[in-house]
N, C-alpha and C positions, 0 to 999 in steps of 0.2 A: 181113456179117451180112444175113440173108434178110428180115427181115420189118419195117415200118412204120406199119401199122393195124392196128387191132384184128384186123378180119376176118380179115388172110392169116395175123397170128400164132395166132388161135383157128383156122385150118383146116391150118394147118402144124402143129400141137400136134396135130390131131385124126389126121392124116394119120401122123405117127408112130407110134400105136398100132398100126399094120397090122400091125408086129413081132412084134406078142404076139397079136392074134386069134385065129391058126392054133392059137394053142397053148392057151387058157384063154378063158371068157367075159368080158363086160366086166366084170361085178359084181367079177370076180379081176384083171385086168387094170387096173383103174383105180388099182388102188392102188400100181401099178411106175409107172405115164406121170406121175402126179399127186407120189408121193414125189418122184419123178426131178426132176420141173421144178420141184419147191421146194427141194431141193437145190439144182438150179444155180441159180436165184433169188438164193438169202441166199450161194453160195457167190461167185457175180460180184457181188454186192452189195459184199461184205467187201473183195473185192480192190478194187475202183474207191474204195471209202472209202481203204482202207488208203492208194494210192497221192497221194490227196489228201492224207490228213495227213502226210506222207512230203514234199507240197510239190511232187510228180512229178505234176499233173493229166495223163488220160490216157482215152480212151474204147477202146483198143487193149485188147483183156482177155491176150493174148500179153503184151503190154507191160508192163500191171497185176502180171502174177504175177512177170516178172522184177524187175521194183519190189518185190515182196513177198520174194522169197527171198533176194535181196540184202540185206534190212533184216534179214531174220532168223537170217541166216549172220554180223551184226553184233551182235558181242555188246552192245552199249553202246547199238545201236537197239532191240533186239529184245524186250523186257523195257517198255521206254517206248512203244514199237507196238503190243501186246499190249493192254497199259493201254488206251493209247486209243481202238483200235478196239472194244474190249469195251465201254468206255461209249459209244460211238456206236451200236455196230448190236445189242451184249449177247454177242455170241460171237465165236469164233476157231477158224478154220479152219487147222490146217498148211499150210505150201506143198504139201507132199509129197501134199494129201489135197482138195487145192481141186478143184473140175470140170474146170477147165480142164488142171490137171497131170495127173490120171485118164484125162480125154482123149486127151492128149498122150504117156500109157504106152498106150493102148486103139492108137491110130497106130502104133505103135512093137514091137505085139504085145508090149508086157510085163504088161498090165493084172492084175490080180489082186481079184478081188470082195473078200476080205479087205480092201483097201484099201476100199473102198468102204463094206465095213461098219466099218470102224474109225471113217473119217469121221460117217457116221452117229450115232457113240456119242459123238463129241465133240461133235459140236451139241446133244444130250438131256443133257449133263451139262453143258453150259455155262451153260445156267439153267433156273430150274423150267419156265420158259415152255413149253418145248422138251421135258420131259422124256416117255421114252417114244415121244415123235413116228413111230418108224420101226417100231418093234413090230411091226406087222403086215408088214414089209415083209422075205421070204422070199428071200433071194437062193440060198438052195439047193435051194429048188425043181423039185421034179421034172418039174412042168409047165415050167419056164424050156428045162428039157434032161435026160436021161437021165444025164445025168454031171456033175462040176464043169467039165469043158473046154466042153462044148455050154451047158450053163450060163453060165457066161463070153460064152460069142460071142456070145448072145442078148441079154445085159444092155451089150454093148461094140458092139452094133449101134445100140440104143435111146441110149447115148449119143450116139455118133457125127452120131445122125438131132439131136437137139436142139442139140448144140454149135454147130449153124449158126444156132441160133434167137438172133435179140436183145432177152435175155428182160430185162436189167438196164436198158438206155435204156427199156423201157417199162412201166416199175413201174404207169401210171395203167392201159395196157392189157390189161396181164397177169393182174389181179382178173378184170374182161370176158373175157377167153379160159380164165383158170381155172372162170367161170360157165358159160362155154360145153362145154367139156369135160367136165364133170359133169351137164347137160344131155343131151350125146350119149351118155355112158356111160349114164343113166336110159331115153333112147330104148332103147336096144342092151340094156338088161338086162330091161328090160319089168319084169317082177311082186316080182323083187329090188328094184326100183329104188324101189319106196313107200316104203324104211325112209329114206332120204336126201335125197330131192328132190320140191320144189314147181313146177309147170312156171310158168314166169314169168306169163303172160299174170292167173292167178290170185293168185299173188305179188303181183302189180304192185298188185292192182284189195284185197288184205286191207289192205297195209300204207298204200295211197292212203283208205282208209277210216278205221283206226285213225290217222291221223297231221292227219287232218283238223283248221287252224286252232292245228298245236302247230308248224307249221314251222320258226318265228324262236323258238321254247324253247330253250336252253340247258339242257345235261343233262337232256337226254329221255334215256329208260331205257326198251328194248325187253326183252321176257321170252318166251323158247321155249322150254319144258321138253320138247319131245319134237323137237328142232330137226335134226336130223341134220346136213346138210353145213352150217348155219349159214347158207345163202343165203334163209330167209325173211326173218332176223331182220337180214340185210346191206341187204335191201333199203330199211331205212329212210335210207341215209346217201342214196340218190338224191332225196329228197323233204324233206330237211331244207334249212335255210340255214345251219346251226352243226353240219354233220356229225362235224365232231374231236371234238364235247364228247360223241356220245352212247355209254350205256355199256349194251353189251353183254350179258345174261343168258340163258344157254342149258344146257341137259342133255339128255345121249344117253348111249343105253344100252349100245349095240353101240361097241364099241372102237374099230373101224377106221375109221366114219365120222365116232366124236367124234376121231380124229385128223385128219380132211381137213376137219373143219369149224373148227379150229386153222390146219390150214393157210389157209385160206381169209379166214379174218379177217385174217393178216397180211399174205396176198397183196395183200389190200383197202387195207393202208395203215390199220387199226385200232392205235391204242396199246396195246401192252399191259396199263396201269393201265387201258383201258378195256372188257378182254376179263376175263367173270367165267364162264366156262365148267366144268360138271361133268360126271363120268360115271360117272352111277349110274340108279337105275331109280326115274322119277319119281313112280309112285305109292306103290311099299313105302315110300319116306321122303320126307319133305316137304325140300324144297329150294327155295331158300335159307332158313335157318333164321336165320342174322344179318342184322342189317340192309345193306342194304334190304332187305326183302322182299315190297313191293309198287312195283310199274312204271305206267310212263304207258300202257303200250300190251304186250298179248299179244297174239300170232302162234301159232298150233297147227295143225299138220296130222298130229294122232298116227295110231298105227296103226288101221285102223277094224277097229271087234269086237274089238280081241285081249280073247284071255283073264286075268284076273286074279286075285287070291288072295278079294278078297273078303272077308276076315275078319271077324270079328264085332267085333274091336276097333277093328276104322276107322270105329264107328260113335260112337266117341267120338274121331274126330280131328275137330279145327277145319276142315278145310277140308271133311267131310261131314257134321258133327253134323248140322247145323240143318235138314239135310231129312229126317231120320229113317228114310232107307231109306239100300242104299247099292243101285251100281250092278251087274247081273247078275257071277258068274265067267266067262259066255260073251262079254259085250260089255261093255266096259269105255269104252266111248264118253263117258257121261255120267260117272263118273271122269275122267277126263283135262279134261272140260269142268270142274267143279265145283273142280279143283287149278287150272287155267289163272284161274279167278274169283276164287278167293280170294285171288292175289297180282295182280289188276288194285288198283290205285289209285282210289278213292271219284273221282278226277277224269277214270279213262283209259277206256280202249275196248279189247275184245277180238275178234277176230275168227279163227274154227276152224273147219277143214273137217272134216265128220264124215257117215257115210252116211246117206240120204234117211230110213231107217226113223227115226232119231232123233225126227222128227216127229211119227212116229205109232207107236211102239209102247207098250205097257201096261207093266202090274205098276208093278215098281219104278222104272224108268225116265218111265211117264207119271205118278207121283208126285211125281218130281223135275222135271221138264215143266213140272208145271204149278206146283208153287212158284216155279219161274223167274218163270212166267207173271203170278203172282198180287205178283210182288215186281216186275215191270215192267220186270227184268232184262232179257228178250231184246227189244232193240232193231229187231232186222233180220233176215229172213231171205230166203238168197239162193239159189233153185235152178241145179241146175246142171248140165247133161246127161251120159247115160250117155259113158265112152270120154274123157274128159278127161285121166285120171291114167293114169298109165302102170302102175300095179302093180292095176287093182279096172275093171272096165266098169259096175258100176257107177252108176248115177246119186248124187251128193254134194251136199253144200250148206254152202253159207258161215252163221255164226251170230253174228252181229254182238251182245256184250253191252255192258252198263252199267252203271256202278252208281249213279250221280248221279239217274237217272231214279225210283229208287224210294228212297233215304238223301232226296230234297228233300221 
């Protein structure tokens, strides 16, 4: 197995994508390297469990699967194996359909994508957790190859390149190279790349601010309704001291990122009971609607200006009445800020990147400005130079709120 730190397995992962460059952008690309390696993730996951409870401990993954086929060519083991690995990891993987047997038909030139997607559909039915996961993930793609045979080689290449990776011993580093990879895809995609990702240094300095003095909390609850790959709202477990217990709340809109920011949670080593993830579109409907639906701490970097519907009846929604205007159909900035407020906690702190105009523009928007203002709401505000973000040049700003400042 090739890799031992973070660094060589985040540049060995990166280094893999070469496969597909030639052929599609990252923004398309991301979603074959990223599927791929959470595949093999949960599926060498499975096997090293399985051969533990089986009594065969084993870091061999060769080993592992012959442990596995064996157990399930036993009719009297196989049904009791089943069982238990389900409750350990929540799913089950056939032999015939694990990475490592794929692999070892991709060797052998018998591989068949078929197989691959078959596997796929058994991990998305094996629990809700899971379900849908692979959706966006095109294996007959005409960009992969002009036929199913080219098709084929291109996806039995991409395994081939990973199989060498040791991606199961290092579950703690695998989150870190998964951040890293989605990182590079946002370099490489430039102006796609806004809808998904927060470049850390910014990340780092929202979430060190909103988490300020809550570190030793026990079930702190972060909230990012426009969160894409889920890595603003990850960043909390680095700055906590009871990171197991915090619970998770995010919504995306775009499908394929709310599926990589699922992945990404559990790459992280997140519980599932702790991951409250939707995907729908945060302003047409208020979400979360059950409780909880206020957190310690919001995180936002929604899209800046998109367009909105604006209707005249969101002016009797709770989370825009009380400023009496709402926010333009051309910039929808101050929307996205005023839903992020409304579900902060009378105790917590928000913190949302939004373009520099927000400061100063009129109409409706310097309305709602200056209610903020006059309700003592905005706590902080934090310039931030043109060319930081990868999708807008831009100049943006951090908007640190509160609400204890003006409820005392």
């Amino acid at each position: 197995m090739a890799t031992t730190t973070s660094k060589t397995l985040s540049q060995a992962l990166w280094n893999s994508a070469d496969i597909l460059r030639s052929k599609m952008d990252a923004n398309e690309y991301k979603t074959y390297l990223l599927s791929l390696v959470f595949y093999k993730y949960l599926s060498d996951k499975m096997l090293l469990k399985a051969s533990e409870l089986l009594e065969a401990d084993t870091d061999d993954l060769a080993q592992a699967q012959r442990n596995f086929e064996e157990a399930f060519a036993d009719e009297r083991l196989r049904d009791e194996l089943i069982n238990a690995v389900k409750e350990d990891v929540s799913y089950v993987i056939e032999p015939k359909l694990t990475f490592t047997h794929l692999v070892d038909m991709v060797n052998k030139g018998k591989f068949q994508l078929e197989d691959l997607a078959q596997g796929f559909r058994e991990i998305e039915q094996s629990s809700e957790i899971f379900e849908n996961l692979f959706e966006d993930v095109d294996l007959y793609s005409k960009k992969l190859g002009p036929n199913s045979s080219k098709q084929n080689q291109t996806i039995s290449a991409l395994m081939k390149e990973l199989a060498t990776l040791d991606i199961a011993h290092n579950g703690d580093m695998l989150g870190d190279a998964y951040e890293y990879l989605i990182g590079e895809f946002a370099a490489d995609s430039g102006k796609k790349a806004g809808e998904f990702y927060t470049p850390q240094p910014v990340s780092q300095l929202m979430t060190k601010i909103v988490m300020q003095g809550k570190e030793n909390q026990k079930g702190f609850s972060v909230y990012d309704p426009t969160m894409g790959s889920g890595s603003l709202m990850l960043n909390a477990k680095k700055y906590s001291n009871e990171p197991g217990t915090i619970g998770y709340f995010g919504q995306e809109l775009n499908t394929s990122t709310f599926n990589l920011a699922r992945m990404n949670m559990i790459l992280h080593g997140v519980d599932i009971e702790n991951q409250h993830l939707n995907n729908a579109d945060t302003l047409d409907g208020d979400w979360p609607t059950d409780e909880p639906t206020n957190f310690e701490a919001v995180l936002m970097n929604p899209p800046y200006s998109a367009k909105w519907s604006a209707e005249k009846g969101f002016l009797d929604d709770p989370r825009f009445s009380s400023y009496g205007v709402l926010a333009p159909k051309s910039k929808a900035d101050f929307a996205f800020l005023l839903h992020g407020f409304y579900h902060l906690k009378d105790t917590g702190t928000m913190a949302i990147v939004l373009p520099h105009g927000v400061l100063f523009r009129g109409a409706a928007e310097g309305k709602i400005r200056q209610a903020l203002l006059e309700q003592g709401a905005i706590d902080t505000v934090i310039g931030l130079p043109a060319n930081i973000f990868f999708n807008t040049s831009i100049p943006t700003t951090i908007i640190i709120l509160k609400k204890k400042s003006f409820i005392s």
